[in-house]
C-alpha positions in Angstrom: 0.0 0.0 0.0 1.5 3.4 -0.9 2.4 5.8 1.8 -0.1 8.9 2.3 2.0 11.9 1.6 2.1 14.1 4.2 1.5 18.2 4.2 2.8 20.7 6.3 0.5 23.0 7.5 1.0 26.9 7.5 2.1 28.5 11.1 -1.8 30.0 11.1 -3.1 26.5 10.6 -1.3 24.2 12.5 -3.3 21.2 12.9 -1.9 18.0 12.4 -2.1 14.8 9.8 -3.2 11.4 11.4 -0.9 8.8 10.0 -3.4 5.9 10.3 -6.4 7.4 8.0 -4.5 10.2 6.4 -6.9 13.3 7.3 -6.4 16.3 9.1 -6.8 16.5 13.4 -7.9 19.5 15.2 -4.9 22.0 16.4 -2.1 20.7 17.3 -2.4 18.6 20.6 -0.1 16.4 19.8 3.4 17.6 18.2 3.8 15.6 14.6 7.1 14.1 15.8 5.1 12.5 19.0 2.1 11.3 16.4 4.9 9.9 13.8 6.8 8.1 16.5 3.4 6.2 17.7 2.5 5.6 13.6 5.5 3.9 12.9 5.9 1.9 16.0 2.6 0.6 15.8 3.0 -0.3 11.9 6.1 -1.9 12.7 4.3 -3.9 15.7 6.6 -2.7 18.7 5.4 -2.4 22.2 6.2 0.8 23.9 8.4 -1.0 26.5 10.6 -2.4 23.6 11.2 0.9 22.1 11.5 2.4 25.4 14.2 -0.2 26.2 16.0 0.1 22.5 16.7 3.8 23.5 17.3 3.6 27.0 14.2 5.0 28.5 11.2 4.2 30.2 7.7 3.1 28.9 5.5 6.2 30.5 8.7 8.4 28.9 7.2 6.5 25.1 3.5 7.0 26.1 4.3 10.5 27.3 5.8 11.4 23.7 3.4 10.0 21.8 0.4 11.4 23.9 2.3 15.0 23.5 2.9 15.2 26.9 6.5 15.9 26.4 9.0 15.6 23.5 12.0 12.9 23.5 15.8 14.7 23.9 17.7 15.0 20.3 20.1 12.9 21.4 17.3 9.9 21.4 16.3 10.4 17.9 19.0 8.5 16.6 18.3 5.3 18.3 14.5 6.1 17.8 15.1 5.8 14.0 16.8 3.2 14.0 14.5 0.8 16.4 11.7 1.9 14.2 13.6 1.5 10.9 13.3 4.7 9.3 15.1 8.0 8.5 15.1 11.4 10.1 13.4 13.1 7.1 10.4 10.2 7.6 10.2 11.1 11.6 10.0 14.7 11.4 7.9 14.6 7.7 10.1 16.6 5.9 10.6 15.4 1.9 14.2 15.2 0.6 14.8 17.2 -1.9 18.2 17.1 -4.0 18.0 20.3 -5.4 18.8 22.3 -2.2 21.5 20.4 -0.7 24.1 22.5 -1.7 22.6 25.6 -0.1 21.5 23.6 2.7 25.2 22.5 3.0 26.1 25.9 2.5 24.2 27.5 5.7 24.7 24.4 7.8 28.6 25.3 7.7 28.6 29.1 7.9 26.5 28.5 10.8 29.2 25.9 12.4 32.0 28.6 11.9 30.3 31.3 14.0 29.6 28.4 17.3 31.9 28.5 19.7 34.2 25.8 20.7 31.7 23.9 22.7 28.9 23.8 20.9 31.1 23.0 18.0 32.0 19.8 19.9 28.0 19.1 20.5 27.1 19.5 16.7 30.0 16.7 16.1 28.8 14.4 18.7 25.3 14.8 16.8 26.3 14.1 13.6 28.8 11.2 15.0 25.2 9.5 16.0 23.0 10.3 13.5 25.8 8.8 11.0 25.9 5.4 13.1 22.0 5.5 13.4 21.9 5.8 10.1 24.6 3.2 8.9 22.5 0.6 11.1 19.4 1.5 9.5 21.2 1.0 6.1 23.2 -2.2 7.3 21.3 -5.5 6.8 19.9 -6.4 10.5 22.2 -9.7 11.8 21.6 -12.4 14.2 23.7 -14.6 16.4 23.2 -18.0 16.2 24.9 -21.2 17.9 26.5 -23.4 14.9 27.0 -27.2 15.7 29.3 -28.7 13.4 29.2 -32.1 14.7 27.1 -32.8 17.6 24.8 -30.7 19.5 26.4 -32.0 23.1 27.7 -34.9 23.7 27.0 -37.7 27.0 24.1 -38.1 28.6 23.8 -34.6 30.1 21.6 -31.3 29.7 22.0 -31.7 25.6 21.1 -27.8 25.4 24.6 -27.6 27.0 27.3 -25.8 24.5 30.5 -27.9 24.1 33.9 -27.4 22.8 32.4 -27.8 18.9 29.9 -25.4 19.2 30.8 -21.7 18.4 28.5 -18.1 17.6 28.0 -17.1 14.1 26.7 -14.1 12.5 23.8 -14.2 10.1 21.3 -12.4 8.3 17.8 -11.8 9.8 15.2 -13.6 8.0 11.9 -14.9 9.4 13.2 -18.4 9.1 16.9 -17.7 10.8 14.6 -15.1 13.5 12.9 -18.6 14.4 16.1 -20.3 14.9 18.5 -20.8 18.1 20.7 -23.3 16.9 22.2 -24.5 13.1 23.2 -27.8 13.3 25.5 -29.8 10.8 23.4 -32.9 9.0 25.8 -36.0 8.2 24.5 -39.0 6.3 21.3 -39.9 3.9 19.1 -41.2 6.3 17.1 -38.3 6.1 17.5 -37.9 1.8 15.9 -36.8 -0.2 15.0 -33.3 2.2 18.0 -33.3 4.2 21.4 -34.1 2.9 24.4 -35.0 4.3 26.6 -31.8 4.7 23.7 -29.2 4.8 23.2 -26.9 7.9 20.0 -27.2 9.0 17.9 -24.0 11.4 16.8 -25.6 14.8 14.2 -23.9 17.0 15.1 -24.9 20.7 12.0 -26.9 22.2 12.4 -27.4 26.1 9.4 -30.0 26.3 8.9 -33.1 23.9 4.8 -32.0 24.1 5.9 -28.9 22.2 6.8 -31.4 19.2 4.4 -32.6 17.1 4.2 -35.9 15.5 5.2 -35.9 11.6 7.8 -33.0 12.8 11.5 -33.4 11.8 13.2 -32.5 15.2 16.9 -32.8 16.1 17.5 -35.6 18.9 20.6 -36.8 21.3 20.8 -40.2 22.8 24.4 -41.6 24.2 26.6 -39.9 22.4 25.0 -39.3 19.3 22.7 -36.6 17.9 20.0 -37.5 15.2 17.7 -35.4 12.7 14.7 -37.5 12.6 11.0 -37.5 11.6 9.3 -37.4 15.4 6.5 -40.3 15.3 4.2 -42.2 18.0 6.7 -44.8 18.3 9.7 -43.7 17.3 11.7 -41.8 15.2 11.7 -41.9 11.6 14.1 -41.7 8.3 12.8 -40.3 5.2 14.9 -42.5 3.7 13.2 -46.0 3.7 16.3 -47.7 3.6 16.8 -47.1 7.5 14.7 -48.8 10.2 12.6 -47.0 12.7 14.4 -46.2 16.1 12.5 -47.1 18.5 13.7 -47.2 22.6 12.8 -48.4 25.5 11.2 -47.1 28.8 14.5 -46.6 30.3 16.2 -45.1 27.2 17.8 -41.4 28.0 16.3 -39.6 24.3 16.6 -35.7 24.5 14.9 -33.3 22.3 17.2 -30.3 21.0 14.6 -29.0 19.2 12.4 -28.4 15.9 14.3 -28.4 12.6 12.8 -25.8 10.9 14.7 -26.3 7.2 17.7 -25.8 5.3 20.0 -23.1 5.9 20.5 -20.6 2.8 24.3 -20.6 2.7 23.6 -16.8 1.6 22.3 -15.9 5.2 25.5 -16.6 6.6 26.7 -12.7 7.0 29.8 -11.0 4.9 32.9 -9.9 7.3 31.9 -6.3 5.9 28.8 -6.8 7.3 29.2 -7.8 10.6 32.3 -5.4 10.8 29.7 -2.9 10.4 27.6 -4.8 13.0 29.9 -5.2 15.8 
């Protein structure tokens, strides 16, 4: 759906445009930064607490903004833009326009020559934020996930437990990687033709065995040995018809690591560039 285009209103007629339906509110209660900040956090589905806690602040200081009870400090705006994903010209409703940059640019620095030292200092710390807010908005979004390139753990212990193999790894943010806690190495064809040997697979952590449904692949750890299996009423189950069913006994230790959610895209896992930028 296209964005409504916003319009400034003239200093005599300062009423306000509501985001939501696009038409024009009675005078000013609420400052158009306040109303902007509550549009976009509610189209981007974030509760008030999660901004509050992206930009170090506290919920009733978000609800007090966006009710127009009070304005956040400049030096929030940054991090505002960037937990809402959008640009400074798209919270304050201004349009960009190319043609008056160079004057723009112009005044910006004959104003900076006549500041004094220390509020020379404050413009730079300023831009020094809005440039980083601004490179993260840009930047692809990353995740860290744990990557398993043998076994997920290895005895009889808690098989959640990260071992000597395990290690943390960068990649992109997806809605299937979002899902995912672990990536976990697949070796052998007993689970061909979905799941071949040498893929990474996305696992979603799942603390109770209830929270696994049968016909769902799920990643499994008895003795030593970790399995990717097809979860069913009476065991555990190969696509490939060539292996048996594994079935065990009352007394059999059988852990669930989780739900295996699907192949991972070798393209998710993150550039050095970008998780340079990241970190």
């Amino acid at each position: 759906m296209a964005r409504k285009k916003i319009e400034l209103t003239s200093a005599d007629n300062r009423g306000y445009i509501d985001l939501r339906t696009g038409r024009q509110t009675g005078v000013g209660s609420v400052p158009l930064i306040c109303e902007r900040i509550r549009f976009y956090r509610e189209k981007k589905g974030i509760e008030q607490k999660a901004l509050a806690k992206a930009v170090g602040v506290t919920a009733n200081s978000v609800s007090n903004w966006e009710n127009g009870r009070s304005r956040p400090d400049v030096n929030l705006l940054p991090g505002i833009c960037s937990c809402l994903g959008i640009s400074l010209y798209e919270l304050f409703g201004i349009e960009e326009n190319p043609g008056i940059e160079s004057s723009r640019r112009r005044k910006l620095l004959s104003g900076y020559e006549i500041l004094s030292p220390g509020h020379r200092r404050a413009v730079d710390q300023l831009i020094e934020s809005l440039a980083a807010a601004q490179r993260m908005t840009e930047a692809p979004q990353l995740l860290q996930l744990t990557y398993f390139s043998r076994t997920l753990a290895a005895g009889t212990g808690d098989p959640t437990e990260i071992d000597e193999e395990a290690e943390k790894v960068y990649v992109y943010k997806t809605p299937e990687t979002s899902r995912a806690d672990y990536i976990f190495r697949v070796n052998g064809d007993s689970m061909e033709p979905r799941f071949r040997s040498g893929q990474d697979v996305l696992v979603q952590r799942v603390t109770s065995i209830s929270g696994l449904e049968y016909g769902e692949i799920g990643a499994f750890i008895t003795g030593n040995e970790t399995y990717i299996k097809k979860y069913g009423k009476d065991g555990l189950y190969s696509l490939n018809e060539a292996y048996p069913v594994m079935r065990f006994d009352d007394e059999a230790a059988v852990y669930l690591i989780g739900r295996v959610l699907g192949v991972m895209d070798p393209q998710c896992y993150a550039s050095q560039a970008d998780i340079e930028n990241y970190i």
